[in-house]
C-alpha positions in Angstrom: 13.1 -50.1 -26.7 14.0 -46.7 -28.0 9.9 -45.6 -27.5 10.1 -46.8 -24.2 12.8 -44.5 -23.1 11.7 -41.7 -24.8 8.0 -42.0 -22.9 10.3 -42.9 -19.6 11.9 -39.1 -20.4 8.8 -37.7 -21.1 6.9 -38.9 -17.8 10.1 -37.5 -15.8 9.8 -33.9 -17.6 6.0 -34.3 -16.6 6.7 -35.3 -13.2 9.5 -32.3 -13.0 7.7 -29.5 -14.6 4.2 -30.8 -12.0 7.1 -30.2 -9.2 8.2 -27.1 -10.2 4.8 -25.4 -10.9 3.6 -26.5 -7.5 6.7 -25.6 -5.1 7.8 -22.1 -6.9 5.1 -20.4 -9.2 1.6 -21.4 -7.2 2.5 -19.8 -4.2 1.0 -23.0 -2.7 2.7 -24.0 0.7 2.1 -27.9 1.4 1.6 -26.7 5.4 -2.0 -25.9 4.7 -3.2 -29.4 3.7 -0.9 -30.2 6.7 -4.1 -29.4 9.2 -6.7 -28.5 6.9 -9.4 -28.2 9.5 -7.5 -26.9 12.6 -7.7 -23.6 14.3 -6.2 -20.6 12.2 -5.1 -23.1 9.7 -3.2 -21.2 6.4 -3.7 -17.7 8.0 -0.1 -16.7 7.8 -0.2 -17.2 4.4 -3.8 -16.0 3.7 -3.0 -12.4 5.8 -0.9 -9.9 6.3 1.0 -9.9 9.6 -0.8 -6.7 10.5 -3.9 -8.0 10.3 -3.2 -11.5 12.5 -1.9 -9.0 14.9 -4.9 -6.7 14.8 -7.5 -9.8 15.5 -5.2 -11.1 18.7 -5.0 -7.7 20.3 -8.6 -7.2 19.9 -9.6 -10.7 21.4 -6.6 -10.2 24.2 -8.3 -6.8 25.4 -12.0 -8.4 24.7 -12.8 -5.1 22.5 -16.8 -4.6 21.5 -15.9 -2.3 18.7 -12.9 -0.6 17.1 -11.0 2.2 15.1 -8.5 2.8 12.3 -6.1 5.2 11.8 -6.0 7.4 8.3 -3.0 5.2 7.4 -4.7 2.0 8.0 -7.6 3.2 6.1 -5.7 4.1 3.3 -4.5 0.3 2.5 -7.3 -1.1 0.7 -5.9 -4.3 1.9 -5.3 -3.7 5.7 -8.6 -2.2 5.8 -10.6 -4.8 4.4 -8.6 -7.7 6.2 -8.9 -6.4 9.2 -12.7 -5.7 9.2 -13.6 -9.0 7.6 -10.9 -10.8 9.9 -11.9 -9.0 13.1 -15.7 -9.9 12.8 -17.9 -10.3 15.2 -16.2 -7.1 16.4 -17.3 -4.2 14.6 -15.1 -1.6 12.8 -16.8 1.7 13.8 -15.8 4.9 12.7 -16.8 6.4 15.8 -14.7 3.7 18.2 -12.7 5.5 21.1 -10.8 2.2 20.7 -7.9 2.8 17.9 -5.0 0.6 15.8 -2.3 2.8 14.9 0.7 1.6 12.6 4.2 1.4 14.8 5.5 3.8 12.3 2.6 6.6 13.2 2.7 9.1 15.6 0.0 9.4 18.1 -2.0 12.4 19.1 -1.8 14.1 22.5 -5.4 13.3 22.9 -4.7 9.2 23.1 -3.3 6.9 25.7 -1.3 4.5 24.3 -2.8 0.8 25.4 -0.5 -1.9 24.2 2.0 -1.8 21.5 3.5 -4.7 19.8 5.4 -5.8 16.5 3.1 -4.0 13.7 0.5 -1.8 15.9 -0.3 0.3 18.6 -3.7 0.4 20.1 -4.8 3.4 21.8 -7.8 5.1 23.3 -9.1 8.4 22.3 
């Protein structure tokens, strides 16, 4: 009797620790197996907001090719994500078409396009 509720305590400290490990040190969010195979599934916690933003601006406006700013460039991160997000549209360095952060300022030389939450696209 006593081994029984000793391997009874033992499966619960399992069961607990599996609980633990899954909801608050994996970073794993049960939403994605939620709707594993639909449309933008897991992005939100895949990307940065900046990012999600960048790819919806640059279907909404149906841009060929597009632009960063120095700032944006600078983040390893933002840069990469947005490229590889953004694709089939094309990062070129040479794009009239450019994201700005909200928190840069613009030059004189571009017209401000649409701004939202994180960005501001503009034309140069």
């Amino acid at each position: 009797m006593k081994i029984n509720k000793i391997n009874l305590f033992f499966i619960i400290l399992c069961i607990a620790q599996l609980y633990y490990i899954f909801q608050f040190r994996s970073g794993f969010e049960i939403e994605v197996f939620k709707k594993p195979l639909g449309k933008n599934s897991g992005i939100v916690y895949a990307l940065p907001s900046e990012v999600i933003e960048l790819r919806d601006i640059l279907k909404k406006h149906q841009v060929v090719d597009f632009n960063l700013s120095k700032k944006l460039k600078q983040s390893t991160l933002l840069y990469q994500r947005s490229v590889e997000f953004s694709y089939p549209i094309r990062f070129n360095k040479s794009s009239k078409t450019t994201f700005f952060l909200i928190s840069e300022d613009i030059p004189n030389n571009c017209k401000l396009i649409e701004t939202k939450k994180y960005l501001q696209l503009t034309y140069c």
